[in-house]
Structures are given as C-alpha cells and as structure tokens.
C-alpha positions in Angstrom: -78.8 -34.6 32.1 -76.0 -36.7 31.2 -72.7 -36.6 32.6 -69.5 -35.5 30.2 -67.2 -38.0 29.8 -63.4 -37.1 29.9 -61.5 -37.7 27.1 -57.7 -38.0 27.4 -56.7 -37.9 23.7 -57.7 -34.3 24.1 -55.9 -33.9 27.3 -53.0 -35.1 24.8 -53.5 -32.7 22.0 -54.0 -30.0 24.5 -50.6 -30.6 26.4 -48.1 -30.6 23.3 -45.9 -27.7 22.5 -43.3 -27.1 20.0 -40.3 -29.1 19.6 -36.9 -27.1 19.7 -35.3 -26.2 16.3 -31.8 -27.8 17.3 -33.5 -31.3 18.5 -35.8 -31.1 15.9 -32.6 -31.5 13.6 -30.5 -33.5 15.3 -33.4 -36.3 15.7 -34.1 -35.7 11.7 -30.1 -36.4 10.8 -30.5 -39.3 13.1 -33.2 -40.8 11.3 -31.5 -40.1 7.5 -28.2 -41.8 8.9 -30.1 -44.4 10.0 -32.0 -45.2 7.1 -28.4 -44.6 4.9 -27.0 -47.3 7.2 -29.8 -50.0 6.0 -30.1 -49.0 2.4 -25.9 -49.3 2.3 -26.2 -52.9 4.4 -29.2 -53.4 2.2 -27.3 -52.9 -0.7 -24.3 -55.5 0.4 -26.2 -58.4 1.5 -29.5 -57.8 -1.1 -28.0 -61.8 -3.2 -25.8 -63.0 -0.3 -27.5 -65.7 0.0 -27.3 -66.4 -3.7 -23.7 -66.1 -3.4 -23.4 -68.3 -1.1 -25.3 -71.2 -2.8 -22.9 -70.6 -5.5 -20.1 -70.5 -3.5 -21.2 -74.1 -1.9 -22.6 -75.9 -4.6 -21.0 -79.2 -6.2 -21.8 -79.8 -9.5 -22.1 -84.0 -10.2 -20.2 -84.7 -13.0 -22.2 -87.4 -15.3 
C-alpha cells in the first residue's frame, strides 16, 4: 500500500491555541496607531513635492 505522507501545515493548524484577550488588544491598538501615524504623515507630505517645485521654480521673464 502506499505510504502516508506527513503534512506539516496540519501539524500547524493542529498546534495553535487561543491568543490572550489582553495581547489580543494591545497588538490590535498597536496596529490602529500605527496605521493613524501613516494616514496623519500621509496626509502632511501627500503634495510636498508639489510644493516644493513651487517653492523653487524661476519664472523667465520675456
């Protein structure tokens, strides 16, 4: 007959538990400030770099 292979994923699947309530939250309000933080920086440098072609540019004057 054939031999069974051994699958690791469901090694994986069989080996998780549940996470802890308190991590649970602290790593979800880490991941909203962190996506805060780039939609604020995000925000503040969206036309910088318009900005600062206006802010260099020389017009000729004809």
């Amino acid at each position: 007959m054939a031999k069974q292979k051994r699958n690791p994923f469901k090694e994986l699947e069989a080996s998780l538990r549940e996470v802890p309530p308190g991590m649970k939250k602290k790593v979800m309000n880490d991941i909203a400030a962190a996506k805060l933080i780039m939609d604020l920086a995000s925000l503040f440098s969206f036309n910088i770099g318009s900005a600062l072609r206006k802010l260099f540019k020389t017009e000729k004057n004809n």
